[in-house]
C-alpha positions as CSV (number, residue, x, y, z in Angstrom):
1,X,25.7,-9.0,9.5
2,X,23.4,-11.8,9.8
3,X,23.6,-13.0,13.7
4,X,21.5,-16.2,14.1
5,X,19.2,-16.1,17.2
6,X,20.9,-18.6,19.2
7,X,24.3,-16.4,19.2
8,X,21.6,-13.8,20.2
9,X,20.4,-16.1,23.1
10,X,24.1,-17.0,24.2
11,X,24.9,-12.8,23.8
12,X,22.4,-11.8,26.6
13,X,22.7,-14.9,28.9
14,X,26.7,-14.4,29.2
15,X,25.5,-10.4,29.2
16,X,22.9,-10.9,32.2
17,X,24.7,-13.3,34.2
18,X,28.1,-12.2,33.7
19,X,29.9,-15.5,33.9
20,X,29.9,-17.7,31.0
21,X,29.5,-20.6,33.6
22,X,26.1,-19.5,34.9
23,X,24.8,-18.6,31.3
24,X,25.6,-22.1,30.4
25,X,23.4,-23.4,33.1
26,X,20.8,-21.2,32.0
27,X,20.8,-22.3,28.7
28,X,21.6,-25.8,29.5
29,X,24.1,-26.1,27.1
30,X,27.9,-27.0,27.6
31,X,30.5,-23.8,28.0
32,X,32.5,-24.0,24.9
33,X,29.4,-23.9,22.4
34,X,28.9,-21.0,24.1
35,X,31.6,-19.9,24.3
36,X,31.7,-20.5,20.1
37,X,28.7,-19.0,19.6
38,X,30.0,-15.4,21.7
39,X,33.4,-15.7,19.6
40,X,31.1,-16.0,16.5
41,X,28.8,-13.4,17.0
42,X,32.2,-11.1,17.8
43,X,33.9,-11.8,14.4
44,X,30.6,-10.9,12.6
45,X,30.0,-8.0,14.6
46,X,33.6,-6.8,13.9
47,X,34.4,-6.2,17.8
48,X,34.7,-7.6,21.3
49,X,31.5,-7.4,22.8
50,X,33.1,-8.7,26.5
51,X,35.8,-8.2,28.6
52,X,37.1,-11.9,30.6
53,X,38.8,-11.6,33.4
54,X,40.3,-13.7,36.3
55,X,37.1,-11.8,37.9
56,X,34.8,-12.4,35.7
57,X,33.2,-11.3,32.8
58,X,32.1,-7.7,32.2
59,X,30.5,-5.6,28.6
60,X,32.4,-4.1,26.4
61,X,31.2,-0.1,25.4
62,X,30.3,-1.8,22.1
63,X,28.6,-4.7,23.9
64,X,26.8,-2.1,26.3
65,X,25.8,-0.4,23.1
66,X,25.0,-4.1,21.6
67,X,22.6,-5.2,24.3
68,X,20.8,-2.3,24.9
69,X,19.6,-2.8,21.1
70,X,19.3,-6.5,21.4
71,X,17.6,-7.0,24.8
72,X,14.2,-6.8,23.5
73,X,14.4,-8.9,20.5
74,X,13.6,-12.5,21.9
75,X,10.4,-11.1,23.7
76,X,9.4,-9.4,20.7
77,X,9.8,-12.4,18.6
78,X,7.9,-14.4,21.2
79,X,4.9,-12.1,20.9
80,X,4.9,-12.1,17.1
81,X,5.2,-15.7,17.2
82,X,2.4,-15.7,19.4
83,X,0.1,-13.5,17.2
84,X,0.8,-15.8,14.5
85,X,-0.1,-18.8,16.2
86,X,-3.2,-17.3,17.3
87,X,-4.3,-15.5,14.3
88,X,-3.8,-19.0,12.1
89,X,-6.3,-20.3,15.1
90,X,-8.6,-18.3,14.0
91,X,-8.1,-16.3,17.8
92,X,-7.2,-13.2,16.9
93,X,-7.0,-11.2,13.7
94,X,-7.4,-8.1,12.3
95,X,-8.2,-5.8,8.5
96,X,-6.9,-2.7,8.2
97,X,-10.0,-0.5,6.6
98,X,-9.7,2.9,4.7
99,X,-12.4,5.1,4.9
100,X,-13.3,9.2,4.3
101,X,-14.4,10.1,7.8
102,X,-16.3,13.3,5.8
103,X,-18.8,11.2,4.2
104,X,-19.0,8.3,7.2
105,X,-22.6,7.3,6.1
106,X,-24.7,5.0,8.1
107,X,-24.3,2.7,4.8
108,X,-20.7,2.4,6.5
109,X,-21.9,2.3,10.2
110,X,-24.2,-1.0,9.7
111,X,-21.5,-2.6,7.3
112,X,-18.7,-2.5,10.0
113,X,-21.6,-3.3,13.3
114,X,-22.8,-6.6,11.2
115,X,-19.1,-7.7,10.4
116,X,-18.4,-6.9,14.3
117,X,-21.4,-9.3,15.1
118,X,-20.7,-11.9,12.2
119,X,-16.9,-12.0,13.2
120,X,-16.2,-10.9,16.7
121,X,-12.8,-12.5,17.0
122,X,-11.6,-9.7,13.7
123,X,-10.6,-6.5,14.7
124,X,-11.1,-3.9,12.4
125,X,-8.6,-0.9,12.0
126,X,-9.7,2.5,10.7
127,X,-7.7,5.0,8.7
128,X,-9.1,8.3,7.5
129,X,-7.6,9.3,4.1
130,X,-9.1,10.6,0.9
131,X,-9.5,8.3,-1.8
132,X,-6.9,8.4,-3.9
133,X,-4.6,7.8,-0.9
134,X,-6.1,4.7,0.0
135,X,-5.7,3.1,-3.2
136,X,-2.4,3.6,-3.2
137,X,-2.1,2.1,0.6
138,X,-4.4,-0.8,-0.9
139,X,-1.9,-1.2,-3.7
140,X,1.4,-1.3,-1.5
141,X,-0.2,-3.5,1.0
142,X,-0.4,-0.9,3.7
143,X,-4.5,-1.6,3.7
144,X,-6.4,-4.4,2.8
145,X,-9.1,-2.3,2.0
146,X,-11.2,0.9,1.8
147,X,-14.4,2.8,1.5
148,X,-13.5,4.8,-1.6
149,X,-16.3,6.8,-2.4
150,X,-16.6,6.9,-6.6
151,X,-13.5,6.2,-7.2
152,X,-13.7,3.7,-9.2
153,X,-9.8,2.1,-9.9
154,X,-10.7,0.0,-12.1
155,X,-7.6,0.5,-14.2
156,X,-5.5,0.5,-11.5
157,X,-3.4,-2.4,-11.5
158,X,-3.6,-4.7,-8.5
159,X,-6.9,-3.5,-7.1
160,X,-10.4,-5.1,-7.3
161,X,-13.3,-2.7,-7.3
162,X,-17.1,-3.9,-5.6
163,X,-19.9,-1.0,-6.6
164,X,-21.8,-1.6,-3.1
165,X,-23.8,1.5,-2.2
166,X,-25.8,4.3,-4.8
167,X,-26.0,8.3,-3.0
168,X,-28.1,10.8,-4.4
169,X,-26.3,14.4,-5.3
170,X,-27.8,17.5,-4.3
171,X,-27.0,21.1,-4.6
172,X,-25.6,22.5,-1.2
173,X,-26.4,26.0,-0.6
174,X,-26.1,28.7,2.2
175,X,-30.0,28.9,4.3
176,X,-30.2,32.7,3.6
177,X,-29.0,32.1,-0.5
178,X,-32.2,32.7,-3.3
179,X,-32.5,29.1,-4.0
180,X,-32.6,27.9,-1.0
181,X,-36.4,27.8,-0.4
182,X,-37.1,25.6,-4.1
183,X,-37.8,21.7,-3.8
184,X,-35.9,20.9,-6.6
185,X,-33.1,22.2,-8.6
186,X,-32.3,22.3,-12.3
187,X,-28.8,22.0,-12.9
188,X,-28.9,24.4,-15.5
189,X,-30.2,27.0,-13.2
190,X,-26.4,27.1,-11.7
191,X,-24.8,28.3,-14.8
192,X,-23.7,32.0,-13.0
193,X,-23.0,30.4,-9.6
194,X,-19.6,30.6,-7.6
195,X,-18.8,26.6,-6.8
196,X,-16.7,25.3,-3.8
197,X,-15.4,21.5,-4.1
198,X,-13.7,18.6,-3.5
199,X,-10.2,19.1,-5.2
200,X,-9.5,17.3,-8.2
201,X,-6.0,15.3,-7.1
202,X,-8.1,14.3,-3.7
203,X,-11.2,12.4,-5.6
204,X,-10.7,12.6,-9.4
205,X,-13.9,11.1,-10.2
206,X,-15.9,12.6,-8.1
207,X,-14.6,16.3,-9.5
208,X,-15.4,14.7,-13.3
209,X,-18.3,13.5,-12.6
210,X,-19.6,17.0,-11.2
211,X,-18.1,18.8,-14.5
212,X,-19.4,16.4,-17.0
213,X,-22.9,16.8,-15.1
214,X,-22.7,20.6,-15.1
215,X,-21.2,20.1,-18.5
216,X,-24.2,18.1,-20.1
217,X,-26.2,21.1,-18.4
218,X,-24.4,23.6,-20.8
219,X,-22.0,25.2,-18.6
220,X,-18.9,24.9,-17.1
221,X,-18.9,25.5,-13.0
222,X,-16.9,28.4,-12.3
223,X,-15.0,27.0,-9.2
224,X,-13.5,29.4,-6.6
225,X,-12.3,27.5,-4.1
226,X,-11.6,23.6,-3.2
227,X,-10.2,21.2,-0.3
228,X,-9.0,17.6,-0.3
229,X,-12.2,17.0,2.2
230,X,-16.1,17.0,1.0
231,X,-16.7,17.6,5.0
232,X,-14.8,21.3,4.4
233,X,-16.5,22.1,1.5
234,X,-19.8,22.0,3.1
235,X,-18.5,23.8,5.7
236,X,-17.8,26.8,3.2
237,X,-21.0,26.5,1.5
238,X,-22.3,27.2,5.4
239,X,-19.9,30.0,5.7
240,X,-21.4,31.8,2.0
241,X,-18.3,31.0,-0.1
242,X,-20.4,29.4,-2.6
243,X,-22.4,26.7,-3.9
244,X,-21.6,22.8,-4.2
245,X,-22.8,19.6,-5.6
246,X,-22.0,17.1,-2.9
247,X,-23.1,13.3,-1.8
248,X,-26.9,13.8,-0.1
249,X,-25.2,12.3,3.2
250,X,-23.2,15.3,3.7
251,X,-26.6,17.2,4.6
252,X,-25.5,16.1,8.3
253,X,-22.4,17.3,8.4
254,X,-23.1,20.8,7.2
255,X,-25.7,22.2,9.7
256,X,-28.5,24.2,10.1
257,X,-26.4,27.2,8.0
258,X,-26.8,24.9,4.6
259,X,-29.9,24.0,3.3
260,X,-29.4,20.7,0.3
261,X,-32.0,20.3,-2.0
262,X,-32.5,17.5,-4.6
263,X,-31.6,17.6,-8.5
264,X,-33.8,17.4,-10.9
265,X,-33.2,14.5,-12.7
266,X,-31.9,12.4,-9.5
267,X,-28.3,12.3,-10.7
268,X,-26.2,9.8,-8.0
269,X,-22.9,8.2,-7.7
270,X,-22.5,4.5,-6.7
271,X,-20.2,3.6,-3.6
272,X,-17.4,1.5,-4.3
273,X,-15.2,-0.5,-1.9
274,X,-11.5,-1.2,-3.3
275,X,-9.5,-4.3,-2.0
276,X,-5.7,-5.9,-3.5
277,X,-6.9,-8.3,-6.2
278,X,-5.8,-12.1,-6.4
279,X,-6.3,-14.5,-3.8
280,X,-8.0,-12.9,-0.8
281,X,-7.4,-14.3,3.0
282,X,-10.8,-15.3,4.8
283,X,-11.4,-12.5,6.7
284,X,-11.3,-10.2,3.9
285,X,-13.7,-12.7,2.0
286,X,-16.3,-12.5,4.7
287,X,-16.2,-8.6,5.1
288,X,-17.1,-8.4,1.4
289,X,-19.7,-11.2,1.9
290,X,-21.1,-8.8,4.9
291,X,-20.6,-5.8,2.5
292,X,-22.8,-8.0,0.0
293,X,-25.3,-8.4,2.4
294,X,-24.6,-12.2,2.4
């Protein structure tokens, strides 16, 4: 049933005033229109919406049931149009960012405090989720974009990938475990450890990238127990489930119960940010341009 708003408008005058006469005034329009455009809406609708009467006029059940739906369209519609008119201004606007609250680095911090200073008129909307859920948000249009870690989608149809930030990887271990008082680690020197990590289906590439490292090492890690966040599996490392190779900002996170000590080597993983490819509005362009350092 497609009701056009001006049968809407004539619906909730006749329904407020109860009298057609009045709700003409109202609407400064002449009483049979209106009277046409209730009679319309009716036939569309598929049932009287008002009872008239040598009285008066009074709702129908299905025209009680009717308004209390429709009562708040026309001021909803008057705020969106409103948004609109403002946001194409320039007044008002906003981005919806993904991010991975676990590894909020200060890399992230200073990239959304300049774009707050550059653009003050943009507000910027945050949703934690792992990576591979923000892509797909990106990619149905439910974000514009996101701080997705490694991931780097660059197969992914419909989404644009910008390398932005490189992170050392260290080992995480628990303060009271036999390597926690060396400098520097050699990979290979974790062959006959018990691993904790980030779960494969939560960040795929991250979880390759630490098994072809490991792998390259000569061994295969002998993982015991994962979660979809990197900020739980530093809490396990604290707790003595095991050991894990996690981004060096995590070091934060984990406490005074984990001590996270550089790789030899200096093995790192590069930051990307993901956005919807094709033509991107102006706000988006100048977050990027922020996120460039331009």
């Amino acid at each position: 049933m497609d009701c056009s708003f001006r049968e809407l408008e004539c619906f909730l005058a006749v329904a407020e005033e109860l009298s057609f006469t009045r709700a003409a005034q109202r609407l400064n329009l002449a009483q049979p229109p209106l009277s046409r455009h209730i009679r319309t809406l009716e036939e569309k609708i598929g049932a009287d919406l008002f009872i008239r009467g040598h009285r008066g006029v009074s709702l129908t059940a299905a025209g009680d049931r009717f308004y209390e739906d429709a009562r708040t369209i026309p001021g909803r519609l008057s705020r969106a149009s409103e948004a609109a008119r403002r946001t194409a201004a320039g007044e008002i606007s906003r981005l919806r960012i993904g991010f991975v609250s676990a590894v909020m680095s200060d890399g992230v911090v200073a990239v959304l405090r300049r774009f707050r200073a550059t653009v003050p008129g943009v507000q910027i909307l945050l949703h934690d989720a792992p990576p591979n859920d923000q892509l797909r948000a990106i990619a149905e249009g439910r974000l514009d974009g996101g701080f997705v870690g490694i991931e780097d989608p660059r197969n992914q149809s419909g989404i644009e990938v910008i390398p932005w930030h490189k992170e050392a990887l260290e080992c995480f271990v628990p303060e009271d475990h036999p390597l926690a008082s060396r400098g520097r680690i050699a990979l290979d020197e974790l062959a006959g450890e018990s691993f904790v990590a980030v779960a494969h289906e939560a960040a795929t590439s991250f979880s390759n990238l630490v098994r072809r490292l490991c792998g390259d090492a000569g061994f295969r890690p002998r993982v015991i127990l994962e979660s979809p966040r990197a900020q739980a599996v530093a809490v396990m490392v604290a707790a003595g489930s095991g050991i894990a190779i996690l981004p060096s900002a995590l070091a934060k996170v984990a406490g005074s119960g984990v001590r996270a000590i550089p790789l030899k080597g200096r093995p790192s993983i590069t930051h990307h940010f993901a956005r919807r490819a094709g033509r991107a509005d102006e706000n988006m362009k100048r977050f990027v341009g922020v996120l460039r350092g331009k």
